[in-house]
C-alpha positions as CSV (number, residue, x, y, z in Angstrom):
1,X,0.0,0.0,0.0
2,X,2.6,2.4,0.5
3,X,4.4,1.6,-2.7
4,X,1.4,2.5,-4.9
5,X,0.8,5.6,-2.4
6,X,4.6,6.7,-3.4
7,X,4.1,5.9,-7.3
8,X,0.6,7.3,-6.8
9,X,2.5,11.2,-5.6
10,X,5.0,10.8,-7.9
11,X,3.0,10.3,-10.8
12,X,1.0,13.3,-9.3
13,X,3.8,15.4,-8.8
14,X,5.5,14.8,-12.4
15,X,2.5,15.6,-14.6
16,X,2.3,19.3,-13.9
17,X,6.2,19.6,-14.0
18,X,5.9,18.0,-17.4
19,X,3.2,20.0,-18.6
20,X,4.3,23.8,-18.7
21,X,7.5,22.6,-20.1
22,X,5.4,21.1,-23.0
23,X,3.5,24.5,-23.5
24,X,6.7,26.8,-23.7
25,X,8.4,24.9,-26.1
26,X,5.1,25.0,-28.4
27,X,5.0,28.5,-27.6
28,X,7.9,29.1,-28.6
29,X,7.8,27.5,-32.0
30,X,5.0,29.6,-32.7
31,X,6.4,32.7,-32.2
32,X,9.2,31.4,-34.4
33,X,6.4,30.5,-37.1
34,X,4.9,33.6,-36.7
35,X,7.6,36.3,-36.8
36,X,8.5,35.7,-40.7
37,X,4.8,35.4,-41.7
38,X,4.2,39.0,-39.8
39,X,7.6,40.4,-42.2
40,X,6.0,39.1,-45.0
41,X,2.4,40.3,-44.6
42,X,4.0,43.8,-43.6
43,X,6.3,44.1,-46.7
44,X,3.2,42.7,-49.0
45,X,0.8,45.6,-47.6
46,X,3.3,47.8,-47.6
47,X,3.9,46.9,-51.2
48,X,0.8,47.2,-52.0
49,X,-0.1,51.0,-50.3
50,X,2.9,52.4,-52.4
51,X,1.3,51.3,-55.9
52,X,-2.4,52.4,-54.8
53,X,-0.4,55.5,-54.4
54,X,1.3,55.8,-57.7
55,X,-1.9,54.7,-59.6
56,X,-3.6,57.4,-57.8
57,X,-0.9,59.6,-58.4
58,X,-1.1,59.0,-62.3
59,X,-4.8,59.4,-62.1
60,X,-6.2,61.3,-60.0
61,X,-4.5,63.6,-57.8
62,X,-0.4,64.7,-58.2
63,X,1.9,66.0,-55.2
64,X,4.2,68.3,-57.2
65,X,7.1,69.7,-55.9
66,X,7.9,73.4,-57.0
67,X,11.2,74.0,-58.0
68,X,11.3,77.3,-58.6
69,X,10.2,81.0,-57.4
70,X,8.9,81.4,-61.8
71,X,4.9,81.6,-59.6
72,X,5.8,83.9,-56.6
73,X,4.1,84.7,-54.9
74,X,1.2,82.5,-55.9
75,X,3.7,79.2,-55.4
76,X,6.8,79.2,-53.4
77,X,10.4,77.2,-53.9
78,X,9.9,74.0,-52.4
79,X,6.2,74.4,-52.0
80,X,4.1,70.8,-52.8
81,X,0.8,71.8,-54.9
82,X,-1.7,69.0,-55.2
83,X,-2.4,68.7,-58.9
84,X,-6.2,67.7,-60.0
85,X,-5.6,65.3,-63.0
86,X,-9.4,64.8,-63.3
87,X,-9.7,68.7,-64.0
88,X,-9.8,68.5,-67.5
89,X,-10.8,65.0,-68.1
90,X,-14.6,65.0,-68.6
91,X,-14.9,67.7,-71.4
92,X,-13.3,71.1,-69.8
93,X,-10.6,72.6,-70.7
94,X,-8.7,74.9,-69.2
95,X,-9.5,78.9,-68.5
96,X,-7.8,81.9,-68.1
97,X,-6.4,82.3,-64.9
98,X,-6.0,78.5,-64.2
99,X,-2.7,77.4,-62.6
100,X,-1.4,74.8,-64.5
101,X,0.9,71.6,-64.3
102,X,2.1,70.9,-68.6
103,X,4.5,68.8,-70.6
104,X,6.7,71.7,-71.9
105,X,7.9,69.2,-74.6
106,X,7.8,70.7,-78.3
107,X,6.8,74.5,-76.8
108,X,8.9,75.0,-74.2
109,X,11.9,72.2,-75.0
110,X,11.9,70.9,-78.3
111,X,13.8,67.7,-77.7
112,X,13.1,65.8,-74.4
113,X,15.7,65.6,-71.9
114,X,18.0,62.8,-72.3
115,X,18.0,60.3,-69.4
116,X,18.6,56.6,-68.5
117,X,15.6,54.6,-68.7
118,X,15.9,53.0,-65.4
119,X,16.9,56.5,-63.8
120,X,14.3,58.0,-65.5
121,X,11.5,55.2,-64.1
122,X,12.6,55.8,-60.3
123,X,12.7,59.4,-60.3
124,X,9.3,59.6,-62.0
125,X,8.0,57.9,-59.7
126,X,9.8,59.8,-56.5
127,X,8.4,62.7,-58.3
128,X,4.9,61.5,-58.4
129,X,4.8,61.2,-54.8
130,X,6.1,65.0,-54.8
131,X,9.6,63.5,-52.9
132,X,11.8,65.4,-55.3
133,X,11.5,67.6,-57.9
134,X,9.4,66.7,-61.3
135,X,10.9,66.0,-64.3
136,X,12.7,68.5,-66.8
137,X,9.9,68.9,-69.1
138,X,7.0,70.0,-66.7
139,X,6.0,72.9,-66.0
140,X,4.3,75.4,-63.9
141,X,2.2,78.7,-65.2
142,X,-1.0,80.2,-65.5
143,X,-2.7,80.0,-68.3
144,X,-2.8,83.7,-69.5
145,X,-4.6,82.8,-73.2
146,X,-6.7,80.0,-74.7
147,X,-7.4,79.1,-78.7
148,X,-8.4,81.8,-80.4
149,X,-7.2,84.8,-77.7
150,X,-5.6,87.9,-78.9
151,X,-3.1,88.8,-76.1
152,X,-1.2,92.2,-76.1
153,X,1.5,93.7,-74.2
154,X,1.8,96.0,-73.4
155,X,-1.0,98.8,-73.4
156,X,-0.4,103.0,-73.0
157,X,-0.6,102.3,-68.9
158,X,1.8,99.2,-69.0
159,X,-0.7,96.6,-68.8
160,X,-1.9,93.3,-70.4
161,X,-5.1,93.0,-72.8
162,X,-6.6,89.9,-73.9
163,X,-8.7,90.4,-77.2
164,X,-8.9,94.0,-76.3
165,X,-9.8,93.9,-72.0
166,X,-7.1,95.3,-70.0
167,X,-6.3,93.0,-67.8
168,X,-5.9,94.2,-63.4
169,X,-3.0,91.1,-62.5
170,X,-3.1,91.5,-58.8
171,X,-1.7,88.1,-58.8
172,X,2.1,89.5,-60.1
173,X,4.9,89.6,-57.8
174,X,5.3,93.5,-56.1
175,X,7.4,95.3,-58.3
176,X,7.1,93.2,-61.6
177,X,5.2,94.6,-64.8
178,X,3.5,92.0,-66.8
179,X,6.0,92.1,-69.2
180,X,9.1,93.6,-70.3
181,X,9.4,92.3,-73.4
182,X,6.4,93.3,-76.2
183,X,4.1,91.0,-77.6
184,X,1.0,90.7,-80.0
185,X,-0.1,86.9,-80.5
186,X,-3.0,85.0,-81.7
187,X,-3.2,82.1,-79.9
188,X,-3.9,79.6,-82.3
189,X,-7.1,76.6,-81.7
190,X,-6.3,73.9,-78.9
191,X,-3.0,75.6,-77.6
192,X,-2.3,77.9,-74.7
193,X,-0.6,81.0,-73.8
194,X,1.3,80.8,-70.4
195,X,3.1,83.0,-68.3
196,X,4.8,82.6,-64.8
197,X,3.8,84.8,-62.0
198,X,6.9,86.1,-61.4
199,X,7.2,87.6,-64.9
200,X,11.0,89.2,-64.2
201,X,12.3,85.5,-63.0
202,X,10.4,83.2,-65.5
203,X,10.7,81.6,-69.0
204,X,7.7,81.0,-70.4
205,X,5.9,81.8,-73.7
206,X,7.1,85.1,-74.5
207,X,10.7,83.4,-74.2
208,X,10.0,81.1,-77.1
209,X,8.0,83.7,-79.9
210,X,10.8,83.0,-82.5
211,X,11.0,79.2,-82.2
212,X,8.7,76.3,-83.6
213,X,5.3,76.3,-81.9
214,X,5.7,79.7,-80.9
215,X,5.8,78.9,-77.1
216,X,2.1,77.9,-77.5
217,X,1.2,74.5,-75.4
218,X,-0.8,72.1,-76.8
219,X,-4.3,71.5,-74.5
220,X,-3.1,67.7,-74.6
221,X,0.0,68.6,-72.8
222,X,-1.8,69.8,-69.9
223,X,-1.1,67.2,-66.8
224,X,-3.8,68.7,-64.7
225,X,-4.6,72.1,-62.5
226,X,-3.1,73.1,-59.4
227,X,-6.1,73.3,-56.8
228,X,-4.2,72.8,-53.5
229,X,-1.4,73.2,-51.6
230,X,-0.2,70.6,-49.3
231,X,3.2,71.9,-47.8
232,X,3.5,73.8,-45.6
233,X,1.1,73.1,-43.3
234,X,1.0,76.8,-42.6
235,X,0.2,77.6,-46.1
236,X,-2.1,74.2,-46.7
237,X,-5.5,75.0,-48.6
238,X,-7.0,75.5,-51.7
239,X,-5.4,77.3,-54.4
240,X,-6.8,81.2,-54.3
241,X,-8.4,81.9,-57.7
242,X,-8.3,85.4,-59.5
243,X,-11.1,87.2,-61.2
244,X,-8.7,88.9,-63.5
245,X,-10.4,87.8,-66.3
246,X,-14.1,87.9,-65.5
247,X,-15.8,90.1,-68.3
248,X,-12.9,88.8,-71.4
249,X,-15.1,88.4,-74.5
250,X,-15.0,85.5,-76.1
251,X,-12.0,85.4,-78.9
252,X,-14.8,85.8,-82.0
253,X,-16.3,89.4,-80.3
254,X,-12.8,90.9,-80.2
255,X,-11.7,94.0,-82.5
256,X,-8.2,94.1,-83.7
């Protein structure tokens, strides 16, 4: 009898030892299984978040970095402008006044810029997150005349008409006239006169008169229309409009 008790408390005694022991090694191998499933699943959604953002970065809605002061005041250095590529998509086109993001390709480059393919790939698509800045061929202006416009600089008081309306650019940079160099263009069907903000710091249409295309941009060129800025935060919004050209005739009603 007390032999079996003894057998009896030991057997007692050794299950519970046995069975934590047991536990923490399966424990143990699970957290082994599970710590490369957890890097994989993190590096697959990560993958996965970073081309949702580039398709809706080549679709929809651009960061753009700005990369340089051709907008002041309207756009800064370094500022990042949200760019709406569904803007002109359905039908509209773009307006006087509009703040635009365009393939300067054939107006305001004639070649493209030579680049490695592969270099070329990545730092389109750091650009399309607004990382660094875009590539050599965009642009940033304001559309300034559409098919059909007369546009004429400059006027007895120094300012801008379009098909015979002086034009009131609040939007210039303090101390700039709206341009120092004269100009009398008719802007020719589905192309677009642009001009930067800043018009003693930027090269835009009136730079490229005597070349081919006359600094005109194809409509089809247009990437989209700057409608926000997202950096800084102190300066985040909407893009302010102008009425500068509220009351410009159409480009049939003007007089020469």
């Amino acid at each position: 009898m007390d032999t079996e008790a003894q057998h009896t408390e030991r057997d007692r005694s050794s299950g519970p030892a046995d069975g934590p022991e047991e536990g923490s090694r399966s424990t143990h191998v699970r957290d082994r299984q599970a710590g490369p499933v957890s890097w994989g699943r993190t590096v697959f959604l990560g993958m996965l978040c970073t081309v949702a953002l580039l398709l809706f970065s080549a679709f929809v809605l651009q960061p753009f970095l700005i990369p340089s002061g051709s907008m002041q005041p309207t756009l800064r250095v370094g500022d990042r402008v949200l760019v709406n590529k569904l803007a002109y998509r359905f039908g509209s086109e773009p307006r006087r006044g509009d703040v635009v993001v365009f393939d300067g390709t054939g107006s305001f480059l004639q070649e493209e810029p030579e680049e490695n393919a592969v270099g070329a790939l990545l730092r389109g698509a750091v650009a399309s997150l607004g990382l660094t800045e875009p590539a050599g061929s965009d642009f940033v202006k304001r559309v300034v005349g559409v098919g059909g416009d007369r546009v004429v600089c400059c006027d007895q008081r120094g300012r801008l008409r379009v098909n015979g309306a002086a034009v009131d650019e609040t939007y210039l940079h303090p101390g700039d006239r709206p341009s120092d160099v004269a100009f009398d263009i008719v802007v020719p069907d589905d192309r677009l006169w642009m001009m930067g903000d800043h018009r003693s710091n930027s090269r835009d249409s009136r730079d490229h008169l005597g070349q081919p295309g006359g600094g005109m941009v194809p409509v089809e060129r247009v990437i989209g229309r700057v409608d926000w800025l997202g950096w800084p935060l102190g300066r985040l919004g909407s893009l302010e409009g102008t009425d500068a050209f509220t009351g410009i005739r159409p480009p049939d009603a003007h007089h020469g």
